[in-house]
BALOBA-1460 file (C-alpha; in Angstrom, 3 decimals):
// residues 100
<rec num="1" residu="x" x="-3.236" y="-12.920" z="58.514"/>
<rec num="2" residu="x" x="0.067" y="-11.032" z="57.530"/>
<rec num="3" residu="x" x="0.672" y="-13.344" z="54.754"/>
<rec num="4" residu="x" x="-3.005" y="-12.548" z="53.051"/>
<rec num="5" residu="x" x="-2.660" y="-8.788" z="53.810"/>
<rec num="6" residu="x" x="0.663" y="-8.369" z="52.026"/>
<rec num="7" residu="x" x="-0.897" y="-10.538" z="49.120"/>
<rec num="8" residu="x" x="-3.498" y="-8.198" z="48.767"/>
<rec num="9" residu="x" x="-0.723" y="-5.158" z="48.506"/>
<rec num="10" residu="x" x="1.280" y="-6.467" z="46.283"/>
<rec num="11" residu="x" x="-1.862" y="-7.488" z="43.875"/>
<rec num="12" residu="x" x="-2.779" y="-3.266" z="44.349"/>
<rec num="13" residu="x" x="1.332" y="-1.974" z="43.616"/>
<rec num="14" residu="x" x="0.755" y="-4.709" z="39.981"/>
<rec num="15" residu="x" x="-2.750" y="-2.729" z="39.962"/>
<rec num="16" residu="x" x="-1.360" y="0.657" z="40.223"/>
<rec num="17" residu="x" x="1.918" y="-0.095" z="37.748"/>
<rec num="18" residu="x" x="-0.466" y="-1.527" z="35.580"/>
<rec num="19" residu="x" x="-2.759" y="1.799" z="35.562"/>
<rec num="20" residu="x" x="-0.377" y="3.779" z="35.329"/>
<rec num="21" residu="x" x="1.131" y="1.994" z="31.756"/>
<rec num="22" residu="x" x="-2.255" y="2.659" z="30.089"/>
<rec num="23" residu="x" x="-2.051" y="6.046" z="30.778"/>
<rec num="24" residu="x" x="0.829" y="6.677" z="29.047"/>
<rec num="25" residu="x" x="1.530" y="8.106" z="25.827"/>
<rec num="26" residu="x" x="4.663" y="6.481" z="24.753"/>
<rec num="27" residu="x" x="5.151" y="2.874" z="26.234"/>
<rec num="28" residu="x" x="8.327" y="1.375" z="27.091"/>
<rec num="29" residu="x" x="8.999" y="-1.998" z="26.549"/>
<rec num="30" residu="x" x="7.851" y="-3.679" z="29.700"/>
<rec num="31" residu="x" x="4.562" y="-1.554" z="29.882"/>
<rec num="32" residu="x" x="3.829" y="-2.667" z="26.187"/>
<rec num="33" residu="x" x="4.132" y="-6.413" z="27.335"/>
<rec num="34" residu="x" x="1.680" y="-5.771" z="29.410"/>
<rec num="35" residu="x" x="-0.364" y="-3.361" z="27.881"/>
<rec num="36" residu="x" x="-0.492" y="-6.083" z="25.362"/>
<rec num="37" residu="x" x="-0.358" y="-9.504" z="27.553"/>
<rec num="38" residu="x" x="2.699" y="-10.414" z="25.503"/>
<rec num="39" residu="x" x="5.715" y="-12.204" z="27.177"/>
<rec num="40" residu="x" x="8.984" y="-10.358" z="26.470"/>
<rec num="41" residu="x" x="10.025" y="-13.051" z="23.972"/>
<rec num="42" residu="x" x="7.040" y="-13.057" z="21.916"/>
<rec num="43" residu="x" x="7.133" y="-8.892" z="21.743"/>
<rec num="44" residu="x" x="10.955" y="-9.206" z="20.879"/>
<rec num="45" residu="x" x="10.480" y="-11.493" z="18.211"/>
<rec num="46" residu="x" x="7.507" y="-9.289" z="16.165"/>
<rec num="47" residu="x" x="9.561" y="-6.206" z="16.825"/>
<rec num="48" residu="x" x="12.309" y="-8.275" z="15.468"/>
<rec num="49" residu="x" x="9.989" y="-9.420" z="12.255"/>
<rec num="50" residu="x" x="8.499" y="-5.873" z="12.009"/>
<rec num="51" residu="x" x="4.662" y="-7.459" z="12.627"/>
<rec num="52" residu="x" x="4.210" y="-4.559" z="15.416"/>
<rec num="53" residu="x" x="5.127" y="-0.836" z="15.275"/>
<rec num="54" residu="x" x="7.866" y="0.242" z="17.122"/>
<rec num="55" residu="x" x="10.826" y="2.903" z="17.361"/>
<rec num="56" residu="x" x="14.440" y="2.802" z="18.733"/>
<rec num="57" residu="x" x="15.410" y="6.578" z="19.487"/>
<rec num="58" residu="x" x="18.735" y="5.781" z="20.459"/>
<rec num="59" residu="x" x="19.352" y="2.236" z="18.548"/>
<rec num="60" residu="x" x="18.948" y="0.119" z="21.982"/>
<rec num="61" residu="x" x="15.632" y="0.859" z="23.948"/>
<rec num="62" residu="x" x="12.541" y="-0.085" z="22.683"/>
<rec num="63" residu="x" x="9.200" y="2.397" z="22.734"/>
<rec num="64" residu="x" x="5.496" y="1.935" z="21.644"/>
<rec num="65" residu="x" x="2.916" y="4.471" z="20.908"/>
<rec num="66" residu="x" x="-0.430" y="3.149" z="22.915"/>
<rec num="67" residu="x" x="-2.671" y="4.567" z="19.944"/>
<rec num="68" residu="x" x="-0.620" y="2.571" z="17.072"/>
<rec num="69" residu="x" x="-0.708" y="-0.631" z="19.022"/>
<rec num="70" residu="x" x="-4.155" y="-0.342" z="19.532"/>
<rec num="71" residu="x" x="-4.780" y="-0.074" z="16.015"/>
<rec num="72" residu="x" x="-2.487" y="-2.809" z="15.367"/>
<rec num="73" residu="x" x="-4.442" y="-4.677" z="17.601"/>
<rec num="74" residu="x" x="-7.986" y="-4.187" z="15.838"/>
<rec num="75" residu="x" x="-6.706" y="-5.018" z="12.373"/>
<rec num="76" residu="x" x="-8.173" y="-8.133" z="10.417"/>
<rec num="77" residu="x" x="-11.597" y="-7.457" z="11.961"/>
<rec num="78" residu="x" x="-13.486" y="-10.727" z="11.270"/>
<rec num="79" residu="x" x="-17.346" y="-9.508" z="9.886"/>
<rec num="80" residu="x" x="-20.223" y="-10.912" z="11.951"/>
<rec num="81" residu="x" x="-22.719" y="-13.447" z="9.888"/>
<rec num="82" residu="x" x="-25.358" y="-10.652" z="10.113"/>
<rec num="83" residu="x" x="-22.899" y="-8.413" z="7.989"/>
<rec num="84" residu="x" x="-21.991" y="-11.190" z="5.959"/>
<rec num="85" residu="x" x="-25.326" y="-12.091" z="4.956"/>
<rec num="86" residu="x" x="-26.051" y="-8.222" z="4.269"/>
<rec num="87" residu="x" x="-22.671" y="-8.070" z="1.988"/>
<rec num="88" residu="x" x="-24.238" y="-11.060" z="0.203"/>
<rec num="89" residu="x" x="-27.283" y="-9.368" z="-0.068"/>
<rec num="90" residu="x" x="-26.461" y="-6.136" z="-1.456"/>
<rec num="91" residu="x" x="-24.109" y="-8.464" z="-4.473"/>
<rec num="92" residu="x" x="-26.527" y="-10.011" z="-5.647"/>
<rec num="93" residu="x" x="-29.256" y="-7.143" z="-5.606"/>
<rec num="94" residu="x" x="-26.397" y="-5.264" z="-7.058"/>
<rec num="95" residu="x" x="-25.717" y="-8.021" z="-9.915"/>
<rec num="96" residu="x" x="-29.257" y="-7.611" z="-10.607"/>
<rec num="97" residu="x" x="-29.780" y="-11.384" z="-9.475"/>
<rec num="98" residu="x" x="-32.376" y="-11.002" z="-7.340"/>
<rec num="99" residu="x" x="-35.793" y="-9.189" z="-8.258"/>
<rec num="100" residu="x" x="-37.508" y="-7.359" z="-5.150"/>
């Protein structure tokens, strides 16, 4: 009974830390591994690459702003058939293709 009760605590304290991250402003760079579900290694190595946005105030630690990795996040939206079809549409109505 002990054992599932502190189980249950300690899955509320990753809860809470976790909570708290995505309020945050300016994320270090544990609370951007898991604001993004990255392991460490794979965050170092796109910081290291320049693939994500990042800063280094002092030349050592590592900080995130929450609102440019979310946009980095949504980039290369994929279009949905629907507005595929529509893009297709409109070119060749525009091309003067296709008569209505």
């Amino acid at each position: 009974m002990d054992t599932i009760i502190l189980e249950k605590l300690e899955r509320i304290e990753k809860l809470l830390e976790t909570q708290q991250a995505m309020q945050k402003q300016v994320l270090n760079f544990n609370d951007a591994c898991i604001y993004l579900e990255l392991s460490q290694s794979h965050l170092y190595k796109l910081t290291s690459t320049g693939s994500i946005p990042h800063y280094k105030p002092n030349g050592k630690k590592l900080y995130f702003n929450r609102q440019e990795l979310d946009n980095w996040l949504l980039r290369n939206r994929s279009n949905s058939i629907d507005e595929i079809e529509q893009e297709a549409a409109n070119y060749l109505i525009k091309k003067g293709r296709v008569q209505l």
